[in-house]
C-alpha positions as a Markdown table, in Angstrom:
| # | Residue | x | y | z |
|---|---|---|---|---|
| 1 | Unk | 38.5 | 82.1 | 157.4 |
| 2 | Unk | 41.2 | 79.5 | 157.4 |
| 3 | Unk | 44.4 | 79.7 | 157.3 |
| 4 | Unk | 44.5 | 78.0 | 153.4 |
| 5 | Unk | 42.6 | 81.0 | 152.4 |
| 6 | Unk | 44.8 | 83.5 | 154.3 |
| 7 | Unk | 48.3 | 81.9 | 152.5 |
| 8 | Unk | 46.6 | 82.2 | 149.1 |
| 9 | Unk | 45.7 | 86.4 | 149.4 |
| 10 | Unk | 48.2 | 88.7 | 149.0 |
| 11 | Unk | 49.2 | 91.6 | 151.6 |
| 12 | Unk | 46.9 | 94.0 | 150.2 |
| 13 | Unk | 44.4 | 91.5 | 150.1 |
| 14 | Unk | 45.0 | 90.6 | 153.5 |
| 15 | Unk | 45.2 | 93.5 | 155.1 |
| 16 | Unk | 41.7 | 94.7 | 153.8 |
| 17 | Unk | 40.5 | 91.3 | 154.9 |
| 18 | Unk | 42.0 | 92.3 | 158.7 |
| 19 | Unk | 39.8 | 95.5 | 158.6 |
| 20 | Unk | 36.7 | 93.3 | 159.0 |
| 21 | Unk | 37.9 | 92.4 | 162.8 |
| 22 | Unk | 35.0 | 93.1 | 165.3 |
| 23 | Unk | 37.5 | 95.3 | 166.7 |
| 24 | Unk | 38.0 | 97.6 | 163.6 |
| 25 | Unk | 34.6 | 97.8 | 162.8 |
| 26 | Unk | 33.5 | 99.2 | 166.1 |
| 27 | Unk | 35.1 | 101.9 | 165.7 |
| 28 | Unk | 34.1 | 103.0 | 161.7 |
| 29 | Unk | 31.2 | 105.4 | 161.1 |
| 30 | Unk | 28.7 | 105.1 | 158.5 |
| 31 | Unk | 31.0 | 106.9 | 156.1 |
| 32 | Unk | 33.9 | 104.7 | 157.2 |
| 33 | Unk | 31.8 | 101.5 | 156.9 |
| 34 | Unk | 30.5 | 102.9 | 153.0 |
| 35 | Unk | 33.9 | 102.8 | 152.1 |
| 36 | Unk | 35.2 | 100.4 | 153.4 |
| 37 | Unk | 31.9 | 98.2 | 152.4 |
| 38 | Unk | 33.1 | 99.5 | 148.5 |
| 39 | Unk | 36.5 | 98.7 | 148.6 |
| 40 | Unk | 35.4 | 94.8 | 149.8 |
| 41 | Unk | 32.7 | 95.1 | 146.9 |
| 42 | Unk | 35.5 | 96.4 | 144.1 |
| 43 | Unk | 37.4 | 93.3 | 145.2 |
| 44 | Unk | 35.2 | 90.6 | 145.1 |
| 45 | Unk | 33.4 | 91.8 | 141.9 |
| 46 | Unk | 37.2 | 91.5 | 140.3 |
| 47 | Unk | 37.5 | 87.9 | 141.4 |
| 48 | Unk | 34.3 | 87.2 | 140.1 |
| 49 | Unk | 34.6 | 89.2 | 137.0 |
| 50 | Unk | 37.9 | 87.2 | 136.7 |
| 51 | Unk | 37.0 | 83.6 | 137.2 |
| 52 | Unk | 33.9 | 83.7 | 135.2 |
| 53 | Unk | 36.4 | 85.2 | 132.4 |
| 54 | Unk | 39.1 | 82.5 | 132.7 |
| 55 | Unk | 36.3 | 79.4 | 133.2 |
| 56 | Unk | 34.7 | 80.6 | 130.0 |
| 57 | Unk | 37.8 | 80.9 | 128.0 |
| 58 | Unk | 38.8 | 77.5 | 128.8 |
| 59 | Unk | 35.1 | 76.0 | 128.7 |
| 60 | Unk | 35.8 | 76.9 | 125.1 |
| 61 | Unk | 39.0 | 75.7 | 124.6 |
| 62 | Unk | 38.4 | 72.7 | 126.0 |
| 63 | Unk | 34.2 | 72.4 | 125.1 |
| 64 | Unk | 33.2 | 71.0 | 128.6 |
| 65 | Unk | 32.2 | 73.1 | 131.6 |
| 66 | Unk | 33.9 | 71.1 | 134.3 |
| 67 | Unk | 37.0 | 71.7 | 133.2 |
| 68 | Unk | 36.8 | 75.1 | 133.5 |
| 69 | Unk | 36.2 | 75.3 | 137.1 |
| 70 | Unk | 39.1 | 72.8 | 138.4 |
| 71 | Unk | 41.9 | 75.3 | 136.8 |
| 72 | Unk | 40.5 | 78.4 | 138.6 |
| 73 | Unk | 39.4 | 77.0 | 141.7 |
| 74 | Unk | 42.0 | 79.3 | 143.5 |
| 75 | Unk | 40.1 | 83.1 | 141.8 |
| 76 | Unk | 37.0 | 81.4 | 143.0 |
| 77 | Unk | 38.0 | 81.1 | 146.2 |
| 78 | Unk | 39.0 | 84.5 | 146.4 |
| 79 | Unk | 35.8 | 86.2 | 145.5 |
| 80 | Unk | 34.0 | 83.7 | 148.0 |
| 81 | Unk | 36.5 | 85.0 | 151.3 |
| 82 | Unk | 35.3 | 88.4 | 149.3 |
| 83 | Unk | 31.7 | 87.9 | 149.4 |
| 84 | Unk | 31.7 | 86.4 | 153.0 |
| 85 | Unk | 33.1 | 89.6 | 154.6 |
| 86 | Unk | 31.1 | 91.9 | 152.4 |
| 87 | Unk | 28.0 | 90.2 | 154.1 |
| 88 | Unk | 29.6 | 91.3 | 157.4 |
| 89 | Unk | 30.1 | 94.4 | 156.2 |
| 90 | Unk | 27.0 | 95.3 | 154.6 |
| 91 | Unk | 24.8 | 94.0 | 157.5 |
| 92 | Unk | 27.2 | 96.5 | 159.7 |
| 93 | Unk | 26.5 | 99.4 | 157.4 |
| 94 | Unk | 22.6 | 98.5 | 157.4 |
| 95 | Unk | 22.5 | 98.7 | 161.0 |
| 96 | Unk | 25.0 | 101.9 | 161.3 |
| 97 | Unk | 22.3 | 103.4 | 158.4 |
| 98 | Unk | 19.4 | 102.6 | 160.5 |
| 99 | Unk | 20.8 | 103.8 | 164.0 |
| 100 | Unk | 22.0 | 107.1 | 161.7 |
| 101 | Unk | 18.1 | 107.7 | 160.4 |
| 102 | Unk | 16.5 | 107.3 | 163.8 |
């Protein structure tokens, strides 16, 4: 992630962004890894939940679709950085489920 996204996420933001560190995540059970997997999910599900909210308010105010996007560029990118770690984290969880079963 680069350092444009880092300056645009808040502390709390950031610091459940650091938990996704190779380092951190060795050391997180299954349960560990669950939680922290919802926590990452809660988040980007809010960005999401909020730029689709905001683009759609303004694609009627302003009756075109494009416009909507330009003005909330920054909540999208949000739930993106979001999304991108959850994929790390789930594929984690998935492995840490598997080894768990066996």
């Amino acid at each position: 992630m680069d350092n444009a996204i880092w300056g645009m996420l808040n502390d709390t933001e950031q610091a459940l962004l650091r938990q996704v560190e190779p380092k951190k995540l060795d050391k997180l059970d299954e349960d560990g890894l669950a939680e922290l997997h919802d926590r990452i999910r809660r988040a980007r599900n809010k960005y999401s939940k909020l730029y689709r909210r905001r683009a759609a308010d303004e694609v009627r105010s302003a009756g075109a679709r494009s416009k909507g996007h330009k003005r909330h560029s920054r909540t999208l990118v949000k739930a993106e950085a979001f999304e991108e770690v959850l994929g790390e984290v789930s594929s984690r969880l998935a492995k840490a489920a598997k080894a768990s079963a066996a």
